[in-house]
C-alpha positions in Angstrom: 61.6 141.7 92.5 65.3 142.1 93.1 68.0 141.9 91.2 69.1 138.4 92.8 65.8 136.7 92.5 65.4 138.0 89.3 68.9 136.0 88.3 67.5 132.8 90.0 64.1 133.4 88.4 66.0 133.9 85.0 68.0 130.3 85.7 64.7 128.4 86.5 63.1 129.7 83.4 66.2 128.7 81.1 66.6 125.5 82.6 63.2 124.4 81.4 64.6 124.6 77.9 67.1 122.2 76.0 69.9 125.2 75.2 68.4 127.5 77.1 71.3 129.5 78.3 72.7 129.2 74.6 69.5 130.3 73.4 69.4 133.4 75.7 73.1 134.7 74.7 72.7 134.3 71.0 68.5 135.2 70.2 67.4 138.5 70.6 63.9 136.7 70.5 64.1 134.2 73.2 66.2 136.6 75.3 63.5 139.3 75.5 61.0 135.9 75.9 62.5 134.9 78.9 62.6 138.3 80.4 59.1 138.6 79.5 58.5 135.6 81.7 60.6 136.2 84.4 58.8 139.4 85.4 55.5 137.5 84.8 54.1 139.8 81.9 50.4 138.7 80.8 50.7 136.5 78.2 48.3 138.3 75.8 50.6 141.1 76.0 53.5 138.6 75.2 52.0 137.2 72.2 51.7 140.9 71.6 55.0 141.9 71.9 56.0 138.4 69.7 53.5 139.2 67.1 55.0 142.6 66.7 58.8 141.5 66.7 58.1 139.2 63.8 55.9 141.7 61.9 59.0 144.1 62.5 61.4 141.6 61.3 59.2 140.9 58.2 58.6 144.5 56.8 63.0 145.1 57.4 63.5 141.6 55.2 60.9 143.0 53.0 62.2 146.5 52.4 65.8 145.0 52.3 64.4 143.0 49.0 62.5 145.8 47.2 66.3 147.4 47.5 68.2 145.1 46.7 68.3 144.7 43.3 71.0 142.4 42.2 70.1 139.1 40.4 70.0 136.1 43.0 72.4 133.6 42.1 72.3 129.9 43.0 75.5 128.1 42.9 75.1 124.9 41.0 74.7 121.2 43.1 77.5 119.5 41.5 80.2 120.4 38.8 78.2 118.5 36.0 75.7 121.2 36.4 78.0 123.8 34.8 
């Protein structure tokens, strides 16, 4: 594939979604999604590659709490709660 179709490919693909050109400048996620569909990659090795980005994401958020030890501090609803 080409770089050109691969643009109009990309187009097609985003214009099946709501904000789909939002979506593929600001996530990471979808962005690498859509790529993933535009050069028609299996979909077992797309649920794969998803599976792994979350489980990724998960261990950094988890390692980030284990060092992180300051005290979590809600701010109150409402001034009466002071």
């Amino acid at each position: 594939m080409n770089q050109e179709e691969a643009y109009k490919k990309t187009d097609e693909v985003l214009a099946k979604f709501k904000n789909g050109k939002e979506l593929f400048r600001t996530s990471v996620l979808f962005n690498k999604t859509v790529q993933m569909l535009v050069r028609d990659t299996d979909p077992y090795e797309m649920i794969e590659a998803l599976i792994k980005i979350n489980e990724n994401t998960q261990q950094s958020f988890e390692q980030h709490l284990m060092r992180d030890h300051r005290q979590l501090m809600v701010p109150p609803k409402n001034n009466t709660d002071l």
